[in-house]
C-alpha positions as CSV (number, residue, x, y, z in Angstrom):
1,X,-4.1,-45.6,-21.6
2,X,-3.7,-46.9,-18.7
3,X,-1.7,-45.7,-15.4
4,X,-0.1,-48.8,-13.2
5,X,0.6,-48.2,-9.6
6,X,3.7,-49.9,-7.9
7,X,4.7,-50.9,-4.9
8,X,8.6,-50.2,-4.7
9,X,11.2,-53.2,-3.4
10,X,14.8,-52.9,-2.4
11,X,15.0,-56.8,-4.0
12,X,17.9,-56.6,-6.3
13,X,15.9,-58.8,-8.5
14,X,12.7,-56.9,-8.7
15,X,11.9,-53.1,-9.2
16,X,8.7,-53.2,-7.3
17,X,5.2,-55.6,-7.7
18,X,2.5,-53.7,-9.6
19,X,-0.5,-53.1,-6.8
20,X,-3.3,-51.4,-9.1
21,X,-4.3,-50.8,-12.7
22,X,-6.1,-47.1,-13.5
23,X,-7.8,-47.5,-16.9
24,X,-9.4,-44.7,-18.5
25,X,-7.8,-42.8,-21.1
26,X,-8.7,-43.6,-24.8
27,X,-4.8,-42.0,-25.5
28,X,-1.3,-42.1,-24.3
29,X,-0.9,-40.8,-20.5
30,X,1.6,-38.0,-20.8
31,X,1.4,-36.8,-17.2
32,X,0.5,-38.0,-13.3
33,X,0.6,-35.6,-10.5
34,X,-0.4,-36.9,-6.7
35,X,-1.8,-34.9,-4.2
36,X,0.5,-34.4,-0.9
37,X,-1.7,-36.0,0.8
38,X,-1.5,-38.9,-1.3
39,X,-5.3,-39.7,-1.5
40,X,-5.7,-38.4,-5.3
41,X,-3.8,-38.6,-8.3
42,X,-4.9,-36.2,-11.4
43,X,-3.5,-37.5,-15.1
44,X,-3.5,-35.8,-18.1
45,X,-3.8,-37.7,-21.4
46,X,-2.9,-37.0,-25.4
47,X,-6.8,-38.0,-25.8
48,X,-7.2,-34.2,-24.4
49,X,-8.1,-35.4,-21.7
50,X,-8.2,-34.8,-17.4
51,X,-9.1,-37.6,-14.9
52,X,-9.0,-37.5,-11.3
53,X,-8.4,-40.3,-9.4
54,X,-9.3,-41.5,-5.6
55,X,-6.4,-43.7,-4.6
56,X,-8.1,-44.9,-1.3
């Protein structure tokens, strides 16, 4: 239901700190694919559904 963007450490004791929350989907996210510019992210959801995201 909802897609968490991170922003990735080398810390040994952390993985990364989570940066945004995308909320939107009434179902489980089962895919994410980012554009190469990295301005838009498109997510595909078990509710059936497509979103389109503006990550700037």
């Amino acid at each position: 239901k909802t897609i968490i963007m991170w922003k990735l450490t080398r810390d040994e004791t952390n993985y990364g700190i989570p940066q945004r929350a995308l909320r939107g989907h009434s179902h489980f996210v089962s895919d994410v694919v980012i554009s190469s510019d990295g301005q838009f992210a498109l997510s595909g959801s078990w509710d059936g559904t497509l979103r389109l995201w503006d990550l700037t």
